[in-house]
Residue frames as a rotation matrix with the C-alpha (Angstrom) as fourth column:
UNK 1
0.044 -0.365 -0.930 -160.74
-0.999 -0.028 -0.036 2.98
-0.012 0.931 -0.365 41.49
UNK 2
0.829 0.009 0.559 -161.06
0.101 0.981 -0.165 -0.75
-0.549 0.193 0.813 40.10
UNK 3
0.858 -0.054 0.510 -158.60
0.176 0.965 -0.193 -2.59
-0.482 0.256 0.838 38.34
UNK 4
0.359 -0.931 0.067 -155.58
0.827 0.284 -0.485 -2.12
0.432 0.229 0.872 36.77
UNK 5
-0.027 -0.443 0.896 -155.22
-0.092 -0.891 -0.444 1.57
0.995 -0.095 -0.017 38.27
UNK 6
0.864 0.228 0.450 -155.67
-0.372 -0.314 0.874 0.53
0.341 -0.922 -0.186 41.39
UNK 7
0.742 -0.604 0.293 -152.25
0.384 0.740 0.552 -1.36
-0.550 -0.297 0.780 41.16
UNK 8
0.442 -0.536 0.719 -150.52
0.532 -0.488 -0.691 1.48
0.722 0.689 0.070 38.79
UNK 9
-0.370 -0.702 -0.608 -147.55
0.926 -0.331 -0.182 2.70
-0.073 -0.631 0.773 40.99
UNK 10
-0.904 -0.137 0.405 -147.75
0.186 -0.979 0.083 6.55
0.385 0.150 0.910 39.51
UNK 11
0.182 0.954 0.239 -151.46
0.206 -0.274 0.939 6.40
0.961 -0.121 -0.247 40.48
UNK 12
0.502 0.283 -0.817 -150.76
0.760 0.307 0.573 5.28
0.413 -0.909 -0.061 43.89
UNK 13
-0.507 -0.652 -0.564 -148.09
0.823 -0.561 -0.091 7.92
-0.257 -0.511 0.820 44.39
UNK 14
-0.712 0.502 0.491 -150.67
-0.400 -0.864 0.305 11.16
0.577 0.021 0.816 43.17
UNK 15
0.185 0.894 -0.409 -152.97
0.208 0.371 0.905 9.37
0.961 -0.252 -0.117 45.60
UNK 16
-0.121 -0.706 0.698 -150.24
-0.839 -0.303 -0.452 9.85
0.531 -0.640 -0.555 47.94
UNK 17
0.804 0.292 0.518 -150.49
-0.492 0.817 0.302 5.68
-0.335 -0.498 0.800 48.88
UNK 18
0.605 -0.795 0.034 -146.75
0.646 0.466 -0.604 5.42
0.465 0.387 0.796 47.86
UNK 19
0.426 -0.380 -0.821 -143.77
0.201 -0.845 0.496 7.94
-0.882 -0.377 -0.283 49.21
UNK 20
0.368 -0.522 0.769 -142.12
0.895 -0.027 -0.446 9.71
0.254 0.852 0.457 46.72
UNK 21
-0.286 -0.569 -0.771 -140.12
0.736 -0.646 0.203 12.94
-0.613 -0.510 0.603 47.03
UNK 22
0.669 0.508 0.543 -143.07
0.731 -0.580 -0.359 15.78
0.133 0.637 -0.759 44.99
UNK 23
-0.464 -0.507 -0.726 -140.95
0.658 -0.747 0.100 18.64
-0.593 -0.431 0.680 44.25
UNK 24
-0.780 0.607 -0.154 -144.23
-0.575 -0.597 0.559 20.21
0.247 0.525 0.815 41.78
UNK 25
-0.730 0.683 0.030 -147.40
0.548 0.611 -0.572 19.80
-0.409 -0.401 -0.820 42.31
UNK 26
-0.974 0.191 -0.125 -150.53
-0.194 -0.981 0.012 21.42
-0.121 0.036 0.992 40.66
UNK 27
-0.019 0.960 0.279 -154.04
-0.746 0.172 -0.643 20.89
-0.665 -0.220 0.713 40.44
UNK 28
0.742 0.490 -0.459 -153.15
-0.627 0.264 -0.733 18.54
-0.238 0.831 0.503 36.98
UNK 29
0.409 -0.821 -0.398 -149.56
-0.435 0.208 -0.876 17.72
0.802 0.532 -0.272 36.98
UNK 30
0.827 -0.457 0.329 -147.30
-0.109 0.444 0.889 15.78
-0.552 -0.771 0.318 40.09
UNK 31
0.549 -0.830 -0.095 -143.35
-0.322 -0.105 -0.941 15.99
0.772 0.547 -0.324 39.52
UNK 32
0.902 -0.159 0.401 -140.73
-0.315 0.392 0.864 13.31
-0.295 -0.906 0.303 42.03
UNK 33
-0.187 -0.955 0.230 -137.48
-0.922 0.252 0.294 12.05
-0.338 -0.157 -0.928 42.19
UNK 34
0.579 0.290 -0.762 -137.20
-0.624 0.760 -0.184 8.97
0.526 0.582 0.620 40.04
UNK 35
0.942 0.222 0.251 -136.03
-0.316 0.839 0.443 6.15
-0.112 -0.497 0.861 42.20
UNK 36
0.499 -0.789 0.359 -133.10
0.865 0.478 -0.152 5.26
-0.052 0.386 0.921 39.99
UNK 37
0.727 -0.455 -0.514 -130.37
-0.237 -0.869 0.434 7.76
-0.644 -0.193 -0.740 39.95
UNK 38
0.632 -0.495 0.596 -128.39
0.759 0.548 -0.350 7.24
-0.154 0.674 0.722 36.63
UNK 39
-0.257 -0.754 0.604 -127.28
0.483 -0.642 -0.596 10.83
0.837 0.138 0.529 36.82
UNK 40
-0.902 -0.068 -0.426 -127.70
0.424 -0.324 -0.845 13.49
-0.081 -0.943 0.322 39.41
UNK 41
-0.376 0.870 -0.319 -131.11
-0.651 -0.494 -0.577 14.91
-0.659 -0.009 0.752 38.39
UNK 42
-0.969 0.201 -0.141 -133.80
-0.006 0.555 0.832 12.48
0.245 0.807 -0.537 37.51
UNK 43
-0.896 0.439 0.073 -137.02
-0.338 -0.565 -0.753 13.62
-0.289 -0.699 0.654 37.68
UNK 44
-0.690 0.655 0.308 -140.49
0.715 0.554 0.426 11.61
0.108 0.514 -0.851 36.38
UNK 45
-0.622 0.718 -0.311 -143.61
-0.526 -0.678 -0.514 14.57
-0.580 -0.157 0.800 35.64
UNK 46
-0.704 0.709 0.032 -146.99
0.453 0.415 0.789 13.04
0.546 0.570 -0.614 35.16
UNK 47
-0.466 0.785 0.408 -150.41
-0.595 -0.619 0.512 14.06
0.655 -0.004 0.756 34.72
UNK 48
-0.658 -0.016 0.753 -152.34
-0.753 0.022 -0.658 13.10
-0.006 -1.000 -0.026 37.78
UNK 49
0.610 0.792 0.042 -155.37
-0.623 0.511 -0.592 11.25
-0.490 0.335 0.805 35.90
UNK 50
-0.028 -0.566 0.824 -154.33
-0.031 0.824 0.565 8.02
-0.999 -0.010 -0.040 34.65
UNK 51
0.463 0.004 -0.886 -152.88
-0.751 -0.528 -0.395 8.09
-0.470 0.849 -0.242 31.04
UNK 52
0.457 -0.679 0.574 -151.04
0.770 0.625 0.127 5.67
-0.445 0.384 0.809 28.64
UNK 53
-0.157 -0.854 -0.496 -147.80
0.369 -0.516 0.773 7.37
-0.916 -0.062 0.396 27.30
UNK 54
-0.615 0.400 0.680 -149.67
0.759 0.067 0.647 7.45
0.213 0.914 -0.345 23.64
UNK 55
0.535 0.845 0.024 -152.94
0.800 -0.515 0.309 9.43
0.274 -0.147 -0.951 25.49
UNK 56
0.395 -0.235 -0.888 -150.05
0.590 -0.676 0.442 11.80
-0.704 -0.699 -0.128 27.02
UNK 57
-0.805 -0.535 -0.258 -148.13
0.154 -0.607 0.779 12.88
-0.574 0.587 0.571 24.07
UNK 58
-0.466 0.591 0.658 -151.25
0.865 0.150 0.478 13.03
0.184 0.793 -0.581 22.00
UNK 59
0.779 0.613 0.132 -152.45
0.381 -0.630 0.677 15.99
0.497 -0.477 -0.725 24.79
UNK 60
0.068 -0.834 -0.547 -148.92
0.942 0.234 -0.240 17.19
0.328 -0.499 0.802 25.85
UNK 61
0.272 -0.310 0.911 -149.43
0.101 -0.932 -0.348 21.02
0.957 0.186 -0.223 26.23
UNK 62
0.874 0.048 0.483 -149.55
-0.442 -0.336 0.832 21.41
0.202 -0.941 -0.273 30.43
UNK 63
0.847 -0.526 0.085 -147.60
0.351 0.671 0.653 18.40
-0.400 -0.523 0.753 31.39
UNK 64
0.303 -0.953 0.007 -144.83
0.945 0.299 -0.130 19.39
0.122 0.046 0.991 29.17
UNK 65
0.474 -0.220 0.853 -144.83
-0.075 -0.975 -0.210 23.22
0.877 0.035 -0.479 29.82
UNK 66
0.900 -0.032 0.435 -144.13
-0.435 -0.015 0.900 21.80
-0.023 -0.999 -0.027 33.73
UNK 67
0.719 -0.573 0.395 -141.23
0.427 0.811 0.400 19.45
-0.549 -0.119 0.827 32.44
UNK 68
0.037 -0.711 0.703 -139.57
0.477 -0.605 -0.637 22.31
0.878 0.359 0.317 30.82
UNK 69
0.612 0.207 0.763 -140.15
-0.262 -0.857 0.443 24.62
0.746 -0.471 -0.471 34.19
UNK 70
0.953 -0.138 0.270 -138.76
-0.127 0.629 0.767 21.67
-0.276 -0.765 0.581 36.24
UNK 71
0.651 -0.662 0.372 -136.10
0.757 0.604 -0.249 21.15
-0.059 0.444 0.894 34.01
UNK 72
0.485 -0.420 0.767 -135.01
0.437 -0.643 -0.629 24.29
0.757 0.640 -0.129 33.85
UNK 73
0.862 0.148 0.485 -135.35
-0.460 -0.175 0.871 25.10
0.214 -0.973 -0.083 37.64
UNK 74
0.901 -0.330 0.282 -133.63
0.104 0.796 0.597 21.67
-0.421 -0.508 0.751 38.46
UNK 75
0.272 -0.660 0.700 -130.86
0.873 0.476 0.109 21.46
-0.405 0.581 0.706 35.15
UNK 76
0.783 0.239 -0.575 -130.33
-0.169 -0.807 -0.566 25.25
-0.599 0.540 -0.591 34.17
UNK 77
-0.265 -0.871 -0.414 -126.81
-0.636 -0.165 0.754 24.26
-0.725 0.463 -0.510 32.05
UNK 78
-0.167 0.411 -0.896 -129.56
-0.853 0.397 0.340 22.07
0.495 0.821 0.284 29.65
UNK 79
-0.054 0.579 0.814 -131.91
-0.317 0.763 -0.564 18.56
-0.947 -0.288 0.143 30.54
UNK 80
-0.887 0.149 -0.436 -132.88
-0.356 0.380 0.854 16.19
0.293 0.913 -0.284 28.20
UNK 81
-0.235 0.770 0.593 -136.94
-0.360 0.498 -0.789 14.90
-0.903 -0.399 0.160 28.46
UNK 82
-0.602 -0.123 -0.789 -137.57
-0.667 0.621 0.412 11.76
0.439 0.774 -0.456 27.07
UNK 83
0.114 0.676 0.728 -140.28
-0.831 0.467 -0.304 9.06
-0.545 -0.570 0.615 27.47
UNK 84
-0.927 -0.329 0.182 -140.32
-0.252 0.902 0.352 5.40
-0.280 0.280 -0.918 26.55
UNK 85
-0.031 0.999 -0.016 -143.30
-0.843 -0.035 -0.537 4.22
-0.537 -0.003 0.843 24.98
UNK 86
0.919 0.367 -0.145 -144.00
-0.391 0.894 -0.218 0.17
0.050 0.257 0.965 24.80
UNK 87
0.904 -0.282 0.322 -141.99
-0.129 0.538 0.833 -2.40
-0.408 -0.794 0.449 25.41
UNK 88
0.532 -0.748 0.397 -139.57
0.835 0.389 -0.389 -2.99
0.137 0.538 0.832 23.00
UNK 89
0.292 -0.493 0.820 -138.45
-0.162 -0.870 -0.465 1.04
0.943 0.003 -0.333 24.60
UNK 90
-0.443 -0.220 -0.869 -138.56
0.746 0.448 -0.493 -0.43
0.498 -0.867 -0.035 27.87
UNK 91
-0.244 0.735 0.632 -141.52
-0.446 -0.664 0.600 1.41
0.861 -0.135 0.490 29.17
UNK 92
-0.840 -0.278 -0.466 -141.56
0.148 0.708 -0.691 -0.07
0.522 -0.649 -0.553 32.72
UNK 93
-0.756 0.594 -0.275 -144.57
0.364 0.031 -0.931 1.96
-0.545 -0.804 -0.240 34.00
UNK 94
-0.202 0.751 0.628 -148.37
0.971 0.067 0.232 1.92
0.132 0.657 -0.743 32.16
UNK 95
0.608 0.515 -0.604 -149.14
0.635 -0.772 -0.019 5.73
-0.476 -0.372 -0.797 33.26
UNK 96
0.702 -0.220 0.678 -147.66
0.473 -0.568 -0.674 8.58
0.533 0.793 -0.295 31.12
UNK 97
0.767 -0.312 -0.561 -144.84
0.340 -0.543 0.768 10.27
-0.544 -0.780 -0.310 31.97
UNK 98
0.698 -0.680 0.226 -141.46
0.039 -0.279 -0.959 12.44
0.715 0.678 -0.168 31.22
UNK 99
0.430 -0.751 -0.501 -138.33
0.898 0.415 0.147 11.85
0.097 -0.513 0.853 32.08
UNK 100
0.917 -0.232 0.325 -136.14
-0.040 -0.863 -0.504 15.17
0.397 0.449 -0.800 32.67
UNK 101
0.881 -0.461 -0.103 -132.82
0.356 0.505 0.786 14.37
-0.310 -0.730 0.610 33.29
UNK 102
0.450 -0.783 0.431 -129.42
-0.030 -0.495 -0.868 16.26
0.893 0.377 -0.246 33.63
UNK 103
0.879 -0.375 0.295 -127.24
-0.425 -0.334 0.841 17.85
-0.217 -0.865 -0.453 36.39
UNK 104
0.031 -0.923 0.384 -124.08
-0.050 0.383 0.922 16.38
-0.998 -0.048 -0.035 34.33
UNK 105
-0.175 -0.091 -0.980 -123.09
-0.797 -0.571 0.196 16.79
-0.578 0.816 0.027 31.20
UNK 106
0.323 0.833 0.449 -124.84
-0.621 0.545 -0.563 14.00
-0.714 -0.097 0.694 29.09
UNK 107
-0.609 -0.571 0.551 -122.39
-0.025 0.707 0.706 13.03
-0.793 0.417 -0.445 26.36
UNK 108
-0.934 -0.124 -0.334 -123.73
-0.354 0.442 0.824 11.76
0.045 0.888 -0.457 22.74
UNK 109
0.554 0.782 0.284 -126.53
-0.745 0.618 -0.250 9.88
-0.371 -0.073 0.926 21.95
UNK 110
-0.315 -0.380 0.870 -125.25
-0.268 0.915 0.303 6.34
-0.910 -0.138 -0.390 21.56
Protein backbone atom coordinates (compact mmCIF):
# COMPACT_ATOMS: atom_id res chain seq x y z
CA UNK A 1 0.00 0.00 0.00
CA UNK A 2 1.27 3.66 -0.93
CA UNK A 3 0.39 6.70 0.64
CA UNK A 4 -1.90 7.93 2.89
CA UNK A 5 -3.08 4.25 3.91
CA UNK A 6 0.01 3.26 4.59
CA UNK A 7 0.04 5.74 7.62
CA UNK A 8 -3.92 5.20 8.47
CA UNK A 9 -3.80 3.75 12.08
CA UNK A 10 -7.16 1.43 11.49
CA UNK A 11 -5.34 0.10 8.39
CA UNK A 12 -2.29 -0.69 10.25
CA UNK A 13 -4.23 -2.42 13.01
CA UNK A 14 -6.38 -4.98 10.28
CA UNK A 15 -2.85 -5.45 8.96
CA UNK A 16 -2.12 -6.44 12.38
CA UNK A 17 1.15 -3.68 12.33
CA UNK A 18 -0.48 -2.00 15.44
CA UNK A 19 -1.78 -4.01 18.78
CA UNK A 20 -5.17 -3.66 19.48
CA UNK A 21 -7.41 -5.92 21.58
CA UNK A 22 -9.85 -7.80 18.19
CA UNK A 23 -12.70 -9.16 19.99
CA UNK A 24 -14.61 -9.87 16.10
CA UNK A 25 -13.10 -10.61 13.32
CA UNK A 26 -14.46 -11.77 9.87
CA UNK A 27 -13.35 -12.09 6.50
CA UNK A 28 -14.79 -8.10 5.98
CA UNK A 29 -15.27 -6.56 9.30
CA UNK A 30 -12.38 -6.16 12.46
CA UNK A 31 -14.01 -5.04 15.93
CA UNK A 32 -11.23 -3.63 19.19
CA UNK A 33 -11.25 -1.91 22.23
CA UNK A 34 -11.09 1.80 21.59
CA UNK A 35 -8.09 3.16 23.36
CA UNK A 36 -10.02 5.81 25.24
CA UNK A 37 -12.29 4.50 27.86
CA UNK A 38 -15.02 7.23 28.47
CA UNK A 39 -17.33 4.52 29.71
CA UNK A 40 -16.86 0.88 30.36
CA UNK A 41 -17.55 -0.55 26.87
CA UNK A 42 -16.03 1.22 23.95
CA UNK A 43 -15.70 -0.58 21.06
CA UNK A 44 -14.53 0.88 17.29
CA UNK A 45 -16.02 -1.84 14.22
CA UNK A 46 -14.54 -1.19 10.85
CA UNK A 47 -14.55 -2.61 7.54
CA UNK A 48 -11.15 -3.99 6.83
CA UNK A 49 -10.63 -2.23 3.26
CA UNK A 50 -9.92 1.29 3.66
CA UNK A 51 -13.06 3.57 3.69
CA UNK A 52 -13.93 7.28 4.42
CA UNK A 53 -16.83 7.45 7.02
CA UNK A 54 -19.13 8.94 3.94
CA UNK A 55 -18.03 5.53 1.65
CA UNK A 56 -19.09 3.51 4.98
CA UNK A 57 -22.48 4.73 5.73
CA UNK A 58 -23.28 4.97 2.08
CA UNK A 59 -22.63 0.79 2.09
CA UNK A 60 -23.51 0.12 5.80
CA UNK A 61 -25.38 -3.28 5.60
CA UNK A 62 -22.42 -5.93 7.04
CA UNK A 63 -20.42 -3.57 9.10
CA UNK A 64 -23.44 -2.45 10.90
CA UNK A 65 -25.25 -5.87 11.27
CA UNK A 66 -21.64 -6.71 13.30
CA UNK A 67 -22.00 -3.41 15.44
CA UNK A 68 -25.38 -4.40 16.50
CA UNK A 69 -24.07 -8.23 17.27
CA UNK A 70 -21.14 -6.66 19.21
CA UNK A 71 -23.23 -4.36 20.85
CA UNK A 72 -25.53 -6.52 21.92
CA UNK A 73 -23.07 -9.32 23.01
CA UNK A 74 -20.87 -6.61 24.79
CA UNK A 75 -23.99 -3.94 26.15
CA UNK A 76 -27.14 -6.31 26.43
CA UNK A 77 -29.10 -3.49 28.88
CA UNK A 78 -28.85 -1.10 25.37
CA UNK A 79 -25.43 0.64 23.39
CA UNK A 80 -25.50 3.58 21.54
CA UNK A 81 -23.43 3.47 17.81
CA UNK A 82 -22.43 6.59 16.60
CA UNK A 83 -19.77 7.86 14.13
CA UNK A 84 -18.26 11.28 13.62
CA UNK A 85 -17.92 12.34 10.24
CA UNK A 86 -15.44 15.51 9.38
CA UNK A 87 -13.98 17.72 11.37
CA UNK A 88 -16.10 20.12 12.72
CA UNK A 89 -17.61 16.30 14.50
CA UNK A 90 -14.25 15.65 15.54
CA UNK A 91 -13.57 12.73 13.33
CA UNK A 92 -9.99 11.97 14.53
CA UNK A 93 -9.43 8.90 12.27
CA UNK A 94 -9.75 9.00 8.07
CA UNK A 95 -11.00 5.16 7.89
CA UNK A 96 -14.72 4.43 8.59
CA UNK A 97 -15.86 3.31 11.58
CA UNK A 98 -18.65 2.81 14.53
CA UNK A 99 -18.50 3.58 17.73
CA UNK A 100 -20.64 1.14 20.10
CA UNK A 101 -20.60 2.26 23.39
CA UNK A 102 -22.41 1.40 26.74
CA UNK A 103 -21.88 -0.85 29.85
CA UNK A 104 -23.40 2.24 31.98
CA UNK A 105 -26.27 3.87 31.77
CA UNK A 106 -25.72 6.82 29.26
CA UNK A 107 -27.85 9.70 30.51
CA UNK A 108 -29.45 12.37 27.90
CA UNK A 109 -28.16 13.62 24.93
CA UNK A 110 -26.68 16.97 25.86
Amino acid sequence: MAGALEHCTFCRIARREEPAEILFEDDEVLVFRNRLRWVPVMLLVIPKDHRSQEELWRSIGHVAEVAVQVGEEHCPAGFRMLSNVGHDAMQSQPHGHIHVIGGTFLGEYA
